[in-house]
C-alpha positions in Angstrom: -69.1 84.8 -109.7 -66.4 86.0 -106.9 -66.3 89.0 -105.2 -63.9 91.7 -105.7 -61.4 93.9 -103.1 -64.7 96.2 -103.0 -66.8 93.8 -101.8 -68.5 93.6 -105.7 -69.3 90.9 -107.3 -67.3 90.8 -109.8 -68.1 87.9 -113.2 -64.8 86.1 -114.9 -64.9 85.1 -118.2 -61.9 83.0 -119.9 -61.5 83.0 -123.8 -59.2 80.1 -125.3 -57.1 81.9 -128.0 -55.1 80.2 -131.0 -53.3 81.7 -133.1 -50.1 81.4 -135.3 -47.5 82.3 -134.2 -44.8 80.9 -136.5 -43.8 83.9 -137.9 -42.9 85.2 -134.7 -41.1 82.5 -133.5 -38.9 82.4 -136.8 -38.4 86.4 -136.0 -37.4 85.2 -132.4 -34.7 82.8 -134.2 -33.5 85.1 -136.1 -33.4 87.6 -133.8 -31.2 85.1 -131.2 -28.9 83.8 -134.3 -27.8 87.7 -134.7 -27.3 88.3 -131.2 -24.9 84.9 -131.0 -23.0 86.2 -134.2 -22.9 89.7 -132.4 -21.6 88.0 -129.5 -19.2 86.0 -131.0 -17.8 88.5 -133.1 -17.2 90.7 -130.0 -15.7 88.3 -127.9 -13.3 87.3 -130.6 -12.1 90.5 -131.0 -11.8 91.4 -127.4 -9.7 87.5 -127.9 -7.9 88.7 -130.7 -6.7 92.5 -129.0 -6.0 90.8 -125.2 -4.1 87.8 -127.0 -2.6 88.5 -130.3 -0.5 92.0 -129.0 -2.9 93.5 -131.4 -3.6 97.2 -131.0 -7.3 98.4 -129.8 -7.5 100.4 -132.7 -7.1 97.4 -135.4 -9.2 95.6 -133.2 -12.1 98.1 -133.0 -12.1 98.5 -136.8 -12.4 95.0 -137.2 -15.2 94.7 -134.7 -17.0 97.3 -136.8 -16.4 95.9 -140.1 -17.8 92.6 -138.6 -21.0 94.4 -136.8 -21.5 96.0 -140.0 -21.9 93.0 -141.6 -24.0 91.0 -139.6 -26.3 94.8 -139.8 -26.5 94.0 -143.6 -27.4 90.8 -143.7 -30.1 91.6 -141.8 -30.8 94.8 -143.5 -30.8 92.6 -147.0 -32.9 89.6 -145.3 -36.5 90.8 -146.5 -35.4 91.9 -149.8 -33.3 89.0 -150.9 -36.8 86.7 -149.5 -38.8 89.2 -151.9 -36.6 88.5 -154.8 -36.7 84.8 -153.9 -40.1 84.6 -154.2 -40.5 86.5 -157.2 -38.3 84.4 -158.9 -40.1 81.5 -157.9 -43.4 82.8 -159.0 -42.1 84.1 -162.7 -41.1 79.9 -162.8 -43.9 78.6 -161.3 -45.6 80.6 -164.0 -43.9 79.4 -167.4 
């Protein structure tokens, strides 16, 4: 028992937790590998407009089509897994 700002004692109690977490950490993965594809795609088309002479407008239209991209994939992720294991289970089952 310790005493609180108060002057109350005050009991502490500590609870050991375990839990998994791996689908979190795969989210986190995920979640990193789209932020380096974002960044990637960004800085080669800031590359691309600064080097190449190209205009800003080709450059922001391809920076789009790319962000797009990398939004559908992510988009598609959980539906293509569905399907995958769907799949699997209609073979598993013959």
């Amino acid at each position: 028992m310790s005493v609180g700002n108060g002057g109350d004692a005050v009991d502490t109690m500590r609870i050991a937790v375990e839990a998994d977490t791996s689908g979190f950490e795969r989210a986190l993965t995920d979640l990193s590998t789209r932020a380096d594809r974002f960044g990637t795609a960004l800085s080669t088309a800031l590359k691309g407009a600064v080097g190449g002479g190209r205009s800003l407008d080709g450059v922001l239209q391809s920076l789009g089509a790319r962000i797009s991209s990398i939004a559908l994939d992510a988009a598609l992720k959980p539906l293509t897994q569905l399907a995958g294991q769907a799949f699997g289970q209609v073979l598993s089952g013959l």
